[in-house]
N, C-alpha and C positions, 0 to 999 in steps of 0.2 A: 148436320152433315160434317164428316170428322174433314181437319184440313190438308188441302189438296197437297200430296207427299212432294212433289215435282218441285225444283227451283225457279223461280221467276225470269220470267224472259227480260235478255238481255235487253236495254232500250235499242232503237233501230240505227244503225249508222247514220250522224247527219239530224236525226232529231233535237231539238231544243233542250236544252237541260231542266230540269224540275225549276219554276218561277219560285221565288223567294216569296215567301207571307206579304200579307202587304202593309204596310210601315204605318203603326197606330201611331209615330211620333215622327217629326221631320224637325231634325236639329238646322238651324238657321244659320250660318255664320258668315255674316258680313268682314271682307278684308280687302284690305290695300298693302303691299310692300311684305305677306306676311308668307312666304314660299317656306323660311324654315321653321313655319308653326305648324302645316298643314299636317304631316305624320302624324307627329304627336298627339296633336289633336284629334286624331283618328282614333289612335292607338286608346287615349285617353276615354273616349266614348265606350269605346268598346269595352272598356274595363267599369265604366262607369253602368253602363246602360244592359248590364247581363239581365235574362229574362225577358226585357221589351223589344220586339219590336220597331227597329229605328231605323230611319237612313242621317244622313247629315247634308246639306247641300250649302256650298262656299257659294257665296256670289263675289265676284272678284272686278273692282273697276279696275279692267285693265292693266295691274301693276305689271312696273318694266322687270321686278325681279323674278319672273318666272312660276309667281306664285298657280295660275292655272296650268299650265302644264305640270306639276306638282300634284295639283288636284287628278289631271287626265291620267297621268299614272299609276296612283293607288285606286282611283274608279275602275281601272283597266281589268283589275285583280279583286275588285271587290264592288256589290252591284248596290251596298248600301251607302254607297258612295257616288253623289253629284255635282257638279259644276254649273254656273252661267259663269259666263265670260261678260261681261259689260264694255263698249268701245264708244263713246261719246259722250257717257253721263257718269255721273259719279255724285256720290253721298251716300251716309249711310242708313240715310229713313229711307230713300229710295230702294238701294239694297234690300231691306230687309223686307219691303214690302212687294218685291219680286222674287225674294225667295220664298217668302211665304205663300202665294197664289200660284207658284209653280209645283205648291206640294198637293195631294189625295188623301194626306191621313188626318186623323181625325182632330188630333192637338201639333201645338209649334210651340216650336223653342225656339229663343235666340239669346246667342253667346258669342261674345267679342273672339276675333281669331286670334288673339295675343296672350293665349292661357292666363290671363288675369284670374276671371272666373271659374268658379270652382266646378265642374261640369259632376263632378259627385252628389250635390246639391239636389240634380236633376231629377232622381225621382221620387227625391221628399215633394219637390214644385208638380210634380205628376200627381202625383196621392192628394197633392191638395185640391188640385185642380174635379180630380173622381171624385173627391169627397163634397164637389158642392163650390167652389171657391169658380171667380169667372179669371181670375189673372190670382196667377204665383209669382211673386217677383223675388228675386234672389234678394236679397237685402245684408249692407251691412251692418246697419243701423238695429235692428232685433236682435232679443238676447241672444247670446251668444254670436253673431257675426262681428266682422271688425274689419277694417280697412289695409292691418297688417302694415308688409314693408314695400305696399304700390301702388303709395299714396304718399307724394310729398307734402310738408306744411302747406305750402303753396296751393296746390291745384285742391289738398282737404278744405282750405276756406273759401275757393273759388264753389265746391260740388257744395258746401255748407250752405253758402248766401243762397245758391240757384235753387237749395233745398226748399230754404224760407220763403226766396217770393214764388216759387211753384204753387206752394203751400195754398196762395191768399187767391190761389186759379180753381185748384181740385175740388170738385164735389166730392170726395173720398179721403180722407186721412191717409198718407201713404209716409212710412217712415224714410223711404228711397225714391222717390219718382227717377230722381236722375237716374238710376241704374238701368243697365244694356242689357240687365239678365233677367229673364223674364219668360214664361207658359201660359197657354191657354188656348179652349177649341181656337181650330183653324176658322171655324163659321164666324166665331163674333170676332176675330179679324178681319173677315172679310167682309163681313156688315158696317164696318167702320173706317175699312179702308178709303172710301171714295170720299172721307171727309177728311182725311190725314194732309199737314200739310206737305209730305213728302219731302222736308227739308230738314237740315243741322243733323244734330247724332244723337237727342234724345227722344229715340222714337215712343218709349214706356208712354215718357211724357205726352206724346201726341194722341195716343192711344186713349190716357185717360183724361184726356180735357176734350176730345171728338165724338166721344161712346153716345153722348147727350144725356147720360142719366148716370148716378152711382153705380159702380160697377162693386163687384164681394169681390176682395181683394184678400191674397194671405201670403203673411213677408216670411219668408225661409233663410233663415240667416246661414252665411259663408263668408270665407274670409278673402279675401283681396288678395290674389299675388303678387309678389313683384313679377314685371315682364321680363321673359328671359332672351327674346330675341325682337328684332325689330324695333323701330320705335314712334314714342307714342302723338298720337293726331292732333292732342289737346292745342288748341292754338287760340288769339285773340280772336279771330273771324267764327271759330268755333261759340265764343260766346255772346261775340253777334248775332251769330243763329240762333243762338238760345232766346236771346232778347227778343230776338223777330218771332219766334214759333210764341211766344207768351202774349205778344202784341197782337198777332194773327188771330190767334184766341180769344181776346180780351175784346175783340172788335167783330167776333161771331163769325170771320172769315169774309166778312164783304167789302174787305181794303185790301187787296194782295199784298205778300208780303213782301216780293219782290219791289214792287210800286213803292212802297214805302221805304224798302232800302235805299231802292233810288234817288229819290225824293231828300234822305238825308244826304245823301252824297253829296248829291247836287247841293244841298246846302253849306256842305264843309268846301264846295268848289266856289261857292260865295265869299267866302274868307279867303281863299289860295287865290281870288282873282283882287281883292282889294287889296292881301298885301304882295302880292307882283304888282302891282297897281301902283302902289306907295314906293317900291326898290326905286322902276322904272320912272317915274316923280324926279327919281335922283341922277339920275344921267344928266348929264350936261346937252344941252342943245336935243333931246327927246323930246316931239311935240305929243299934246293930248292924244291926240287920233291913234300914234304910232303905241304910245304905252298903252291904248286902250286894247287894240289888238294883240299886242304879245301879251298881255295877261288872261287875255278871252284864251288865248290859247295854252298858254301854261293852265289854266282852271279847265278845261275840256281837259285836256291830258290827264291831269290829279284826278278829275272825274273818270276816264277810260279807266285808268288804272286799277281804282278804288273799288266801282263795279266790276270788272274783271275777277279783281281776289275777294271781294265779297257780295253784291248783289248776284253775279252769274258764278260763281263760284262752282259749281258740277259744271257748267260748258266754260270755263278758263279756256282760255285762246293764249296759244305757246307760238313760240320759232315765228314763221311767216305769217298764220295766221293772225299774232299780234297785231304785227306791224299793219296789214290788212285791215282789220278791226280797227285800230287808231284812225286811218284813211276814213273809214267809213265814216267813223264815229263824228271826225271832222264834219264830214258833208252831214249826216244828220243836226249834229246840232245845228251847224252854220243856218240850213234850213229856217230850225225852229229859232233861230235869234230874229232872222226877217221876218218870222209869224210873229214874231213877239211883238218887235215895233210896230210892223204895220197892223196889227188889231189893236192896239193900246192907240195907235196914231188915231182910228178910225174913230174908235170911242171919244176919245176926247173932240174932235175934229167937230163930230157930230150933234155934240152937246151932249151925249149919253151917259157919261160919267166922269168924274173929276180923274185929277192923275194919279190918286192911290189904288182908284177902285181898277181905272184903265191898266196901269203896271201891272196890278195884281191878276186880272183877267187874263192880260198878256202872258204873263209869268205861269199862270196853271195850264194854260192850252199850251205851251212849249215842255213843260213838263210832260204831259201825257203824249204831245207828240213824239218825244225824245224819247221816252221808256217805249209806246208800241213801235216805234221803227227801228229804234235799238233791237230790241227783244227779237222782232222779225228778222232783219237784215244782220243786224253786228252778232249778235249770240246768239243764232239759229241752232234748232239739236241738230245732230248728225244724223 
């Protein structure tokens, strides 16, 4: 049948526009403070990612600079473009693992919102991925990749060490674990999500010590930018969390990690109360009793503190709710100090145990108490 001569009917006033393909790649991009990255990195995709298929979606905790309304505006005009907004929680395994289960296509990428990463890379990590491969990691470490000029002495021996003892964790050879760039089906994400421990920022990491078997792994080398705006997250508690997600794993996940942060806390508030303990010794006319309590309390506070910016570290408690928090924090422990004595008291009273074993009993039930009423009450999520 020869074809129909006549021009096609106009769409109907008020109909939907033709739906976009639907996205065999969902680029991942975990950010904080990074509003004048968002364009670019748009801009960048699109130049990057011609011929596939792609949308990109920011997961944004909350940042005060504006960076999600950045996002709502270029999504406004373009529909391969998405947002979550995050309001109570924050981190970036977290992140990445809600932007991941918010996507329908078939593979995910995830790339840091600070153009460090080379998002050019991206569909060598795709090819490899089609060709058989279960995780493409961007890597600096393979030939030809390199670390470049966004990578100080500094943080290159800190990423080196964490290289080494990753190393002695992996059932897999990986020349970069630590790296944030990284592909693979959306499905063995999501098979392996419910074992992640959702914490610190190297999620690759979490990825490949949770999978429970070797995963075919192939490293795509790119080179490291310097960051050209905002800046960067790397901090000491950052590689606390490192320590803690290796420990987590080390111990097959049936010691929380949290719990155990706490737990050391609590023990550096052991030291911060014997030596407020020793100052107040020095006061003139301070009896026992009196130094015993202001140091109970300076060592609770050093304890508030410490878990605040690192055991709760996504639910951080600012402005009033600090102060609130502290209050609590008070009456929780104080609680757990009379559980202390009086079960330790009992024990021994009773003949049940001498007074290492009685302290010590004491000492772990006030623990556990402190961490679940804390956990519940003081750092509740929103």
């Amino acid at each position: 049948m020869p074809d129909d001569p006549r021009p096609a009917e106009p769409p109907l006033a008020g109909s939907p526009p033709a739906a976009p393909p639907p996205a065999e790649l969902t680029v991942v991009v975990p950010c904080y403070n990074e509003a004048a990255n968002v364009a670019p990195m748009v801009e960048r995709l699109d130049a990057a990612l011609r011929g596939i298929a792609w949308e990109v979606v920011f997961v944004d905790d909350d940042s005060p600079d504006g960076t999600s309304a950045r996002v709502r505006a270029i999504a406004a005009r373009d529909a391969r473009v998405r947002g979550i907004r995050r309001i109570g929680r924050r981190g970036l395994a977290s992140a990445v693992t809600e932007g991941v289960l918010s996507s329908s296509a078939i593979h995910v990428a995830v790339i840091d919102g600070d153009l460090q990463h080379d998002e050019a890379a991206i569909p060598a990590m795709l090819a490899a991925v089609r060709g058989g491969a279960e995780v493409a990691v961007g890597s600096r470490h393979a030939a030809g990749g390199e670390a470049g000029g966004g990578f100080t002495a500094a943080r290159a021996r800190v990423s080196d060490a964490g290289t080494r003892l990753a190393s002695l964790l992996l059932p897999t050879p990986v020349g970069d674990p630590m790296s944030g760039f990284f592909l693979m089906p959306r499905a063995l994400f999501e098979s392996v999500a419910p074992r992640l421990s959702g914490r610190g920022f190297k999620i690759l990491l979490d990825v490949l010590l949770s999978a429970g078997r070797p995963l075919r792994v192939a490293e795509v080398p790119y080179r490291f930018r310097p960051r050209l705006a905002g800046e960067s997250k790397l901090d000491a508690t950052v590689l606390l969390e490192f320590g803690g997600l290796l420990a987590d794993k080390a111990l097959g996940g049936w010691l929380p990690w949290r719990f155990v942060s706490f737990c050391a806390v609590g023990a550096v508030g052991v030291v911060v109360h014997l030596a407020a303990l020793l100052a107040a010794s020095r006061v003139p006319g301070l009896g026992f009793e009196a130094a015993q309590w202001g140091a109970t309390f300076v060592a609770m506070t050093a304890n508030f503190l410490l878990n605040n910016r690192i055991t709760y570290r996504d639910l951080r408690l600012r402005g009033a709710r600090l102060w609130r928090g502290l209050l609590l924090f008070y009456l929780v422990c104080g609680v757990g100090a009379v559980a202390n004595v009086g079960i330790a008291g009992l024990l021994v009273r009773d003949g049940l145990a001498g007074w290492g074993v009685a302290g010590a009993t004491g000492a772990m039930l006030t623990a556990v108490w402190n961490y679940a009423v804390s956990s519940t009450l003081v750092w509740r999520g929103r």
